[in-house]
KOLPAMI-728437 format. One record per residue (C-alpha): residue number from 0; residue in one letter; chain; x, y, z. Coordinates in nm, 3 decimals. Example, Ala and Ser with C-alpha at 12.3 -4.5 7.8 and 13.67 -1.06 7.14 Angstrom:
2
+-----+------+-----+---------+---------+---------+
| seq | type | mol |      xx |      yy |      zz |
+-----+------+-----+---------+---------+---------+
|   0 |    a |   A |   1.230 |  -0.450 |   0.780 |
|   1 |    s |   A |   1.367 |  -0.106 |   0.714 |
+-----+------+-----+---------+---------+---------+
This chain:
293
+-----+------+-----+---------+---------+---------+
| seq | type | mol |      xx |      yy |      zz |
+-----+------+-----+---------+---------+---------+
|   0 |    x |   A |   2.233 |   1.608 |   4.254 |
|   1 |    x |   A |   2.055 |   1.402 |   3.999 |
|   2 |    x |   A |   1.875 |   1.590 |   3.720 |
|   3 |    x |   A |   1.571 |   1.466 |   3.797 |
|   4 |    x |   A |   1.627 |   1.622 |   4.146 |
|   5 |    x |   A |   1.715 |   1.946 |   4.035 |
|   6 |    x |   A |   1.402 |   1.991 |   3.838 |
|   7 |    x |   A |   1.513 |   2.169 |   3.515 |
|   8 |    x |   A |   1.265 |   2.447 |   3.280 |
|   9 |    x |   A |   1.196 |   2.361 |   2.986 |
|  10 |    x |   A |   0.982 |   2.676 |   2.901 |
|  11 |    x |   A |   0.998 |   2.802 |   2.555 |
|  12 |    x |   A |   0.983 |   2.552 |   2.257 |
|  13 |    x |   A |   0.736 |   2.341 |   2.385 |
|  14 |    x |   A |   0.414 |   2.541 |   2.533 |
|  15 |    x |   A |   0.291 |   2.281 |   2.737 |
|  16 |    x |   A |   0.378 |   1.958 |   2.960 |
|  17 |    x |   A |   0.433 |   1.650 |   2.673 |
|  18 |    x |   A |   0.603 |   1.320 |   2.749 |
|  19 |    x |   A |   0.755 |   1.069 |   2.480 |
|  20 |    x |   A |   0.743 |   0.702 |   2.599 |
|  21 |    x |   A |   1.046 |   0.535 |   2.377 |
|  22 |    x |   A |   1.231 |   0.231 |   2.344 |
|  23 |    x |   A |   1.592 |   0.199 |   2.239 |
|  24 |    x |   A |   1.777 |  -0.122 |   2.038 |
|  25 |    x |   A |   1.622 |  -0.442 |   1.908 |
|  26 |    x |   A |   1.733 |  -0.783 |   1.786 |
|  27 |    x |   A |   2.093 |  -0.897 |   1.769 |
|  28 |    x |   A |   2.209 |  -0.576 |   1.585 |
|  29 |    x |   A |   2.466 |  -0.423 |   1.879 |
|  30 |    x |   A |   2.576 |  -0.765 |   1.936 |
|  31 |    x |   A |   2.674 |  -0.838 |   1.626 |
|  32 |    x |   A |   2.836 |  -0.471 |   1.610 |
|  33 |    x |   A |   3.029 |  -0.555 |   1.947 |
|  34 |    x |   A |   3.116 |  -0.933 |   1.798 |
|  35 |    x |   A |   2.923 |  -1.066 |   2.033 |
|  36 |    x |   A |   2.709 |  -1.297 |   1.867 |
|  37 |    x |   A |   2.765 |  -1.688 |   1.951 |
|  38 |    x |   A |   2.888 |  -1.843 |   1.622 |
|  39 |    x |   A |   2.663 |  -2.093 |   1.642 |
|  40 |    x |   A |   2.311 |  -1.885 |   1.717 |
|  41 |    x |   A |   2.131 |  -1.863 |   1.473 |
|  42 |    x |   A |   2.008 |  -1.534 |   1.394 |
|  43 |    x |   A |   1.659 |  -1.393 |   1.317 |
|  44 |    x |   A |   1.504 |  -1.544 |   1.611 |
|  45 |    x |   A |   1.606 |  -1.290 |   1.909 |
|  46 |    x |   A |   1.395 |  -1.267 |   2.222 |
|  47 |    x |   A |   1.352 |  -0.884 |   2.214 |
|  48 |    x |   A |   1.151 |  -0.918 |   1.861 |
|  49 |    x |   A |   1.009 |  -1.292 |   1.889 |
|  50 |    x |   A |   0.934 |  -1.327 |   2.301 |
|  51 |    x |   A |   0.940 |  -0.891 |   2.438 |
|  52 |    x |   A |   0.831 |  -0.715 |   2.151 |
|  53 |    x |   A |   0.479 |  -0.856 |   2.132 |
|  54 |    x |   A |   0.432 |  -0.804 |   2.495 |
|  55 |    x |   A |   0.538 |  -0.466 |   2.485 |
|  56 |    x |   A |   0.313 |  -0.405 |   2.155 |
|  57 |    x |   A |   0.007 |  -0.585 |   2.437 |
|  58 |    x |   A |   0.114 |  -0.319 |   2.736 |
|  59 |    x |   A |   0.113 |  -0.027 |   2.526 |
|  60 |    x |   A |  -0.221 |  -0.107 |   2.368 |
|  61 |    x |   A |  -0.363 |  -0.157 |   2.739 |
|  62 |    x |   A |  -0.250 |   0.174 |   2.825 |
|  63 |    x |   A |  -0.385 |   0.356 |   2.509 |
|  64 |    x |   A |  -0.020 |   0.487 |   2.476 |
|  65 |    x |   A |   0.160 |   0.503 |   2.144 |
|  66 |    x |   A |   0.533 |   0.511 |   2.170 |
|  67 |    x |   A |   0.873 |   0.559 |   1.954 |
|  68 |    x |   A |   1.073 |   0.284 |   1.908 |
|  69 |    x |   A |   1.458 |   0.362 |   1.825 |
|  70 |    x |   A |   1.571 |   0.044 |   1.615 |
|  71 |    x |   A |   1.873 |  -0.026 |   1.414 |
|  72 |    x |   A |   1.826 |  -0.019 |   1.019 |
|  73 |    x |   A |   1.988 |  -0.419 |   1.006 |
|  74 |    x |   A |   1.620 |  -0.508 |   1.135 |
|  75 |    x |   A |   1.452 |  -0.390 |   0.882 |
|  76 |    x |   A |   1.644 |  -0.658 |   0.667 |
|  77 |    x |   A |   1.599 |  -0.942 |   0.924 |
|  78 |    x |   A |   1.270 |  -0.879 |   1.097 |
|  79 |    x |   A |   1.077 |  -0.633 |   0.837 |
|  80 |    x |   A |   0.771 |  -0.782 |   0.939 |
|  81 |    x |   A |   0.781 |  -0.715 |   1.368 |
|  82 |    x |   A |   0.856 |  -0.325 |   1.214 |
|  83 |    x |   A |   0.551 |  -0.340 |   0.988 |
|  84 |    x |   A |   0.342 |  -0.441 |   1.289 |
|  85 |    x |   A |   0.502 |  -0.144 |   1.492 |
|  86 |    x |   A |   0.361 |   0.041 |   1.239 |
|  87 |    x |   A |   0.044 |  -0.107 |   1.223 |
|  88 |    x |   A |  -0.037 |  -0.026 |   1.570 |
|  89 |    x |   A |   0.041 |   0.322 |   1.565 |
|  90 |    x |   A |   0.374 |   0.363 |   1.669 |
|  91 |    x |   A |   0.624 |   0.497 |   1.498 |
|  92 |    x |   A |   0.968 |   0.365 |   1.412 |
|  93 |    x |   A |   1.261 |   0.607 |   1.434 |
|  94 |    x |   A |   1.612 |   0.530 |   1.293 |
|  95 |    x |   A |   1.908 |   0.398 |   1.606 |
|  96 |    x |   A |   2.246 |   0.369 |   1.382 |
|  97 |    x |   A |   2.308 |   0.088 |   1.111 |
|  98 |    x |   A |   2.380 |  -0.207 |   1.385 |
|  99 |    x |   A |   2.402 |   0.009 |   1.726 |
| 100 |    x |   A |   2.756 |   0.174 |   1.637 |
| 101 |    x |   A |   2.884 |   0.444 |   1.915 |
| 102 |    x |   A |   2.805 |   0.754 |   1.682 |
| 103 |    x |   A |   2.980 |   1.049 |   1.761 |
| 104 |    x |   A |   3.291 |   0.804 |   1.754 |
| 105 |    x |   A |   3.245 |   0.761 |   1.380 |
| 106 |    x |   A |   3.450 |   0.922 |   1.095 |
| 107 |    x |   A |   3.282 |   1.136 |   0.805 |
| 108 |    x |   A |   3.276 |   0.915 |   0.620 |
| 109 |    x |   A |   3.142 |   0.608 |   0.791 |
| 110 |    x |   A |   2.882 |   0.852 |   0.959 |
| 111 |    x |   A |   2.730 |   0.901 |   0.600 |
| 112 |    x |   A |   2.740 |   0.556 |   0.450 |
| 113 |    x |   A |   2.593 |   0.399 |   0.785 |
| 114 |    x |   A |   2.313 |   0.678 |   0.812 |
| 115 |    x |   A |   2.181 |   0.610 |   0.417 |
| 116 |    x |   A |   2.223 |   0.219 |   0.475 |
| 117 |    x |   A |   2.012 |   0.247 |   0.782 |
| 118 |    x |   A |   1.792 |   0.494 |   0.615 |
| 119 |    x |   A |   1.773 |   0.286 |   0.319 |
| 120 |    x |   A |   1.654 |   0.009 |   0.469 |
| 121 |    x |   A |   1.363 |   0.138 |   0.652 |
| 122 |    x |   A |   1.253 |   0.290 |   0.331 |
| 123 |    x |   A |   1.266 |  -0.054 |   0.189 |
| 124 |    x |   A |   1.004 |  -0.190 |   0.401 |
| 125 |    x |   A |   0.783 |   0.128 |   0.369 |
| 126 |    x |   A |   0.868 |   0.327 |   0.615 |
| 127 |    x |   A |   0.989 |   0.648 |   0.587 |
| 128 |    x |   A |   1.184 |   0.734 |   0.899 |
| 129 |    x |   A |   1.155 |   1.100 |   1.030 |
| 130 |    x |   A |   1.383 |   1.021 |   1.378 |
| 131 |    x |   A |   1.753 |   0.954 |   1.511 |
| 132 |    x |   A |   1.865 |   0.832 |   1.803 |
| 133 |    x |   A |   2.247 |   0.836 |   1.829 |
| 134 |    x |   A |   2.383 |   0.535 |   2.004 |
| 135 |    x |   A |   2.590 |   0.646 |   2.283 |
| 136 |    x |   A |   2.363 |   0.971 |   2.283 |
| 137 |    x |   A |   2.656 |   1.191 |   2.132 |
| 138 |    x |   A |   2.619 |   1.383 |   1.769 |
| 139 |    x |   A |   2.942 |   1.420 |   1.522 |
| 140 |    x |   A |   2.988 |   1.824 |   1.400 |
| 141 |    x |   A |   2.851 |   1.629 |   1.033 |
| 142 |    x |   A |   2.506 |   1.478 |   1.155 |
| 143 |    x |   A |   2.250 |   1.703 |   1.213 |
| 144 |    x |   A |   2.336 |   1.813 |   0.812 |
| 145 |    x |   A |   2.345 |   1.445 |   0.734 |
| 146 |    x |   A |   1.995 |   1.413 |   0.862 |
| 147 |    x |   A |   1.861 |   1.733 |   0.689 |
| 148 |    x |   A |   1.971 |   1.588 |   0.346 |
| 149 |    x |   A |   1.801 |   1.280 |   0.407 |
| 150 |    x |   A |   1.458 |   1.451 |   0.502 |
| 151 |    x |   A |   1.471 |   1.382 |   0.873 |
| 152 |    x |   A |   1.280 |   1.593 |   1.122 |
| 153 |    x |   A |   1.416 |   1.556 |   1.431 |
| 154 |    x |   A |   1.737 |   1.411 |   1.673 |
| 155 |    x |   A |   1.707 |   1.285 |   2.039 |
| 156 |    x |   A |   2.043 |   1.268 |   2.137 |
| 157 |    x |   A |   2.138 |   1.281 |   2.533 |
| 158 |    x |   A |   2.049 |   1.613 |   2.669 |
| 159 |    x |   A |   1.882 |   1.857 |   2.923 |
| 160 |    x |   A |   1.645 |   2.049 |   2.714 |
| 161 |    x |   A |   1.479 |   2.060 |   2.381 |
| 162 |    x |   A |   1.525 |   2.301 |   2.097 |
| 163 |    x |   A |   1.604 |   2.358 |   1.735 |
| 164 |    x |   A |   1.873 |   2.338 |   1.558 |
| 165 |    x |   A |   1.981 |   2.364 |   1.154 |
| 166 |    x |   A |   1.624 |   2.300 |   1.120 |
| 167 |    x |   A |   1.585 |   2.025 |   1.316 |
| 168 |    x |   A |   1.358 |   1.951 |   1.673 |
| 169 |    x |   A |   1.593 |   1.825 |   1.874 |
| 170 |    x |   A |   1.451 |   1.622 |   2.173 |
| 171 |    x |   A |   1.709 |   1.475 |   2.436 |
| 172 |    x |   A |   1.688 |   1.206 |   2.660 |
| 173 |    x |   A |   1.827 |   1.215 |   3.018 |
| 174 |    x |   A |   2.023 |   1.015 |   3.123 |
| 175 |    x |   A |   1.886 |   0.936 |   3.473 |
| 176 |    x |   A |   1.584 |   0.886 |   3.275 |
| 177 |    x |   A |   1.718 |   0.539 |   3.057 |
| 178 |    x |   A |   1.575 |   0.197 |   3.252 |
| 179 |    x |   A |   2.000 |   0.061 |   3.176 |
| 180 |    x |   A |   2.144 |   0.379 |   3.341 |
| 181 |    x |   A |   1.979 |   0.193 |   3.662 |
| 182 |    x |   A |   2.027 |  -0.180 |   3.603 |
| 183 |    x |   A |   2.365 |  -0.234 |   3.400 |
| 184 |    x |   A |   2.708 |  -0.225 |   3.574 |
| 185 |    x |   A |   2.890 |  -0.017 |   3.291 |
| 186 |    x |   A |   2.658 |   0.312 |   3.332 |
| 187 |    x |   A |   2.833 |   0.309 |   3.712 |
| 188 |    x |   A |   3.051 |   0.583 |   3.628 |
| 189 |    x |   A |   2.704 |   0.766 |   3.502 |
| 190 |    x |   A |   2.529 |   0.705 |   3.822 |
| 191 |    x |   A |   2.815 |   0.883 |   3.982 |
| 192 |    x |   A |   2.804 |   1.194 |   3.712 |
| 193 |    x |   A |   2.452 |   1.271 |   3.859 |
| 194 |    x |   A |   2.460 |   1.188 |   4.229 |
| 195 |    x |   A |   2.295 |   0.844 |   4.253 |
| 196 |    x |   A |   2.554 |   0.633 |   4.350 |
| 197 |    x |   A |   2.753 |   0.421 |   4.119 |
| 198 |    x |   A |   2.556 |   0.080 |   4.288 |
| 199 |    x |   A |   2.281 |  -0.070 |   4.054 |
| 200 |    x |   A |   1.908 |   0.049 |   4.105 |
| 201 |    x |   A |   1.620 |  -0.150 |   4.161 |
| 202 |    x |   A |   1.363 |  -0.194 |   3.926 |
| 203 |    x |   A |   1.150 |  -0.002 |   4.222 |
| 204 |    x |   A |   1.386 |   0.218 |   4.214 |
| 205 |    x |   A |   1.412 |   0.307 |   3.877 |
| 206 |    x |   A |   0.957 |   0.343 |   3.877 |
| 207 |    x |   A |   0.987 |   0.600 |   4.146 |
| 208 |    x |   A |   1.278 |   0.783 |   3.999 |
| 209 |    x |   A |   1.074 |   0.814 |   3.661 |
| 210 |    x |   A |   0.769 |   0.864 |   3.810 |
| 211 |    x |   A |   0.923 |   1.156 |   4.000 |
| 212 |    x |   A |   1.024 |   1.335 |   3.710 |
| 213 |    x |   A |   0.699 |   1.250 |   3.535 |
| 214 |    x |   A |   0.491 |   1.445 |   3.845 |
| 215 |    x |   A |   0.741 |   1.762 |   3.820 |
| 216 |    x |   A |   0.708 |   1.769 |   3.440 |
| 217 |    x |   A |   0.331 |   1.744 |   3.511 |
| 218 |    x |   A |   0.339 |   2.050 |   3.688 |
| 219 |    x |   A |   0.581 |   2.288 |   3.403 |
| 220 |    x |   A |   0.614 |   2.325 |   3.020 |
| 221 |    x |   A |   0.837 |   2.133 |   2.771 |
| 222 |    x |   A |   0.858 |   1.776 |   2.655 |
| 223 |    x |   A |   1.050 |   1.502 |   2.830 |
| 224 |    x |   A |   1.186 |   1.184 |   2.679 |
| 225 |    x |   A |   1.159 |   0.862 |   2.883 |
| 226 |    x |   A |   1.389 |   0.572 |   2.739 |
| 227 |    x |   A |   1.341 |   0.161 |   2.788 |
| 228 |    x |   A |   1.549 |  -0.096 |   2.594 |
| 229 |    x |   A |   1.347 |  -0.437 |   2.553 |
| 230 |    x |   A |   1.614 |  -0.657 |   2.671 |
| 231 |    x |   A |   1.620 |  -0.436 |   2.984 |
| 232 |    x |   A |   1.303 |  -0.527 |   3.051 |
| 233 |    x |   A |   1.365 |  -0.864 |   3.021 |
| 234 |    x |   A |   1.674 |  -0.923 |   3.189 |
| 235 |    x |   A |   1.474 |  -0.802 |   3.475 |
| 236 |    x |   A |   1.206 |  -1.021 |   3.500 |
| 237 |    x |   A |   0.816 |  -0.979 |   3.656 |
| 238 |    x |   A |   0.979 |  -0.697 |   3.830 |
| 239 |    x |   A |   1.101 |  -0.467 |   3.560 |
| 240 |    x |   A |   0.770 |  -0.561 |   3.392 |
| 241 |    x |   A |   0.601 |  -0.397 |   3.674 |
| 242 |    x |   A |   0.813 |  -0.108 |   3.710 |
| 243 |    x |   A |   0.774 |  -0.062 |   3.357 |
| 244 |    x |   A |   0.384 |  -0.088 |   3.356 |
| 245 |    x |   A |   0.336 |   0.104 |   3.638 |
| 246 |    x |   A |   0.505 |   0.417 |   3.453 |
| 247 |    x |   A |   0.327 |   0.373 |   3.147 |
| 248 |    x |   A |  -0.007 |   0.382 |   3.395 |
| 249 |    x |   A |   0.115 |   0.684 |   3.556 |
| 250 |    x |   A |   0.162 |   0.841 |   3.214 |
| 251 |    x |   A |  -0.202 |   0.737 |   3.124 |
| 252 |    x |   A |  -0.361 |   0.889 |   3.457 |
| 253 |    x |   A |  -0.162 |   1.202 |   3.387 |
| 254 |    x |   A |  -0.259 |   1.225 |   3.098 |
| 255 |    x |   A |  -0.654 |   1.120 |   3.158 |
| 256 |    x |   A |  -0.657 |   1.401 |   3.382 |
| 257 |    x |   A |  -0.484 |   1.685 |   3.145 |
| 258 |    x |   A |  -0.198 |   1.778 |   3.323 |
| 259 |    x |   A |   0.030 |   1.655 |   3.022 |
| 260 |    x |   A |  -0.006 |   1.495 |   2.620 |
| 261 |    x |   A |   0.186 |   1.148 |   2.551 |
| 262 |    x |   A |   0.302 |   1.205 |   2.227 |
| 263 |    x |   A |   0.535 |   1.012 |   2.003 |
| 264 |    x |   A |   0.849 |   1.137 |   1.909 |
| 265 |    x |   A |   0.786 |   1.247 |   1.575 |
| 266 |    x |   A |   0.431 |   1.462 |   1.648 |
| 267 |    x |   A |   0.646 |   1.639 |   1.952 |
| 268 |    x |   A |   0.871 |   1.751 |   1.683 |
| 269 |    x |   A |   0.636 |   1.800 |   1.466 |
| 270 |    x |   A |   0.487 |   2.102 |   1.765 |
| 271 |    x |   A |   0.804 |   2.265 |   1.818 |
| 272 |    x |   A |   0.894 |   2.309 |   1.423 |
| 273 |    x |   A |   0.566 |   2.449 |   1.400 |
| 274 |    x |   A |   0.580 |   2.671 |   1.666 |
| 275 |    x |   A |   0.653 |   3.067 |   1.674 |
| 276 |    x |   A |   1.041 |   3.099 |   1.576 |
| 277 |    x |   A |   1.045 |   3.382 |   1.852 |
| 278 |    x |   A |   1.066 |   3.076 |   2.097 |
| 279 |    x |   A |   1.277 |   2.814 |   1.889 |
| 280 |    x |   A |   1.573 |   2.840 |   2.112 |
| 281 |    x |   A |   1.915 |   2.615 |   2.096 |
| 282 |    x |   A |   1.880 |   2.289 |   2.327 |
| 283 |    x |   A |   2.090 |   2.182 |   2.588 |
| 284 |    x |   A |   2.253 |   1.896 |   2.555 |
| 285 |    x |   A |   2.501 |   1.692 |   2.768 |
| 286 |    x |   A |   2.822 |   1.567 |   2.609 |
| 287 |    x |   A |   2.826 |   1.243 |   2.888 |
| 288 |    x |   A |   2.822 |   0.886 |   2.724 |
| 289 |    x |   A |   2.776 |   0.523 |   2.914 |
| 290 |    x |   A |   3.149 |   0.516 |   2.842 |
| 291 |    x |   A |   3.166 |   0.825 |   3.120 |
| 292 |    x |   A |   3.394 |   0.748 |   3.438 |
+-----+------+-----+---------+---------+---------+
């Protein structure tokens, strides 16, 4: 059974029904990481910032919906100015690795350097990150004390429930709940994990899956995390744009009609940290990667 089938509590930390609408990954970053990159491409001009990102900046703005985008620090060196505008419309801009590396995979040492460089970088450009996303969605034993020292707030790694921990809101994603874990071929042995098959989803698929779990979370407390990746969107053409509007719609009626709060990342946090500690309770979180077979 799929986790969005079985319908999980999330009563406690959060004392109300809140979704975050979030977007993972921009630019070239992870394909540089994975030496991916054609030689010969140029870079600075990708087609997430110069071609999606503006039409996702247009959707969300139709919608009255402010989101959290999850971007590597490298593009805050080489597209400062599509972050700034991110910014500018009332989003907010969360930190996603140095260039996309597989996190919990990473050494002590490499986990700290990466984290200020990315860090660094944001603060560069003037903006002072207060999120992490882990590529891969798994934490080392080291990072939620990395994050503390460098003034972060809270971690969304891959997980069931939200919660506190060593200070810090921690707000998972599920996996069934990514747009990739239904259209790319690697997240197969995912798809299996949780009972959907390890066959590729529709994009109509993946809008009644999420809007689903949206109508269930309506109906119960907590906050859940709903996760697109730009080039996801594109790769999937009219379709995916459709699927992908049609969620952020069913977000806004839900909303309109008060049976849950869109919030960004960072002021769903901010409501659990402030929160009674008599409820702050330990998240759950799931240990399964897109590497998972």
């Amino acid at each position: 059974m799929s986790l969005l089938a079985a319908g999980l509590q999330y009563h406690g930390v959060v004392p109300e029904s809140v979704v975050s609408v979030t977007f993972d990954n921009l630019g070239e970053a992870a394909q540089l990481e994975l030496g991916m990159w054609p030689a010969e491409v140029p870079e600075g001009q990708h087609f997430t910032v110069v071609d999606v990102l503006p039409r996702l900046l247009d959707l969300l703005a139709a919608r009255q919906l402010k989101a959290t985008f999850f971007i590597e620090g490298l593009n805050a060196q080489m597209y400062p100015q599509a972050l700034q505008r991110i910014v500018a419309e009332g989003h907010e801009v969360a930190v996603h690795a140095w260039r996309h590396e597989e996190w919990a995979a990473l050494d002590a040492e490499s986990e700290l350097a990466l984290l200020m460089r990315a860090t660094e970088a944001m603060r560069a450009i003037g903006i002072e990150p207060s999120g992490f996303r882990p590529p891969g969605g798994g934490l080392t034993k080291h990072t939620l004390q990395l994050l503390g020292e460098q003034r972060y707030r809270y971690v969304s790694p891959a997980g069931e429930r939200a919660g506190v921990l060593e200070g810090l809101a921690v707000l998972p994603f599920r996996w069934p709940l990514v747009d990739a874990y239904s259209y790319l071929p690697q997240f197969a042995g995912l798809r299996e994990r949780y009972g959907d098959g390890p066959d590729l989803h529709t994009p109509e698929e993946m809008r009644r899956e999420m809007i689903a779990a949206l109508k269930k979370h309506s109906e119960q407390e907590g906050h859940l995390t709903l996760l697109f990746h730009p080039f996801s969107v594109a790769f999937t053409g009219d379709p995916g744009w459709e699927a992908l509007d049609s969620v952020l719609g069913e977000i806004a009626s839900l909303a309109a009609a008060g049976s849950l709060k869109a919030m960004r990342m960072d002021e769903a946090a901010a409501l659990i940290l402030q929160g009674p500690e008599a409820i702050k309770h330990a998240p759950l979180l799931d240990e399964a990667t897109w590497m998972t077979q």
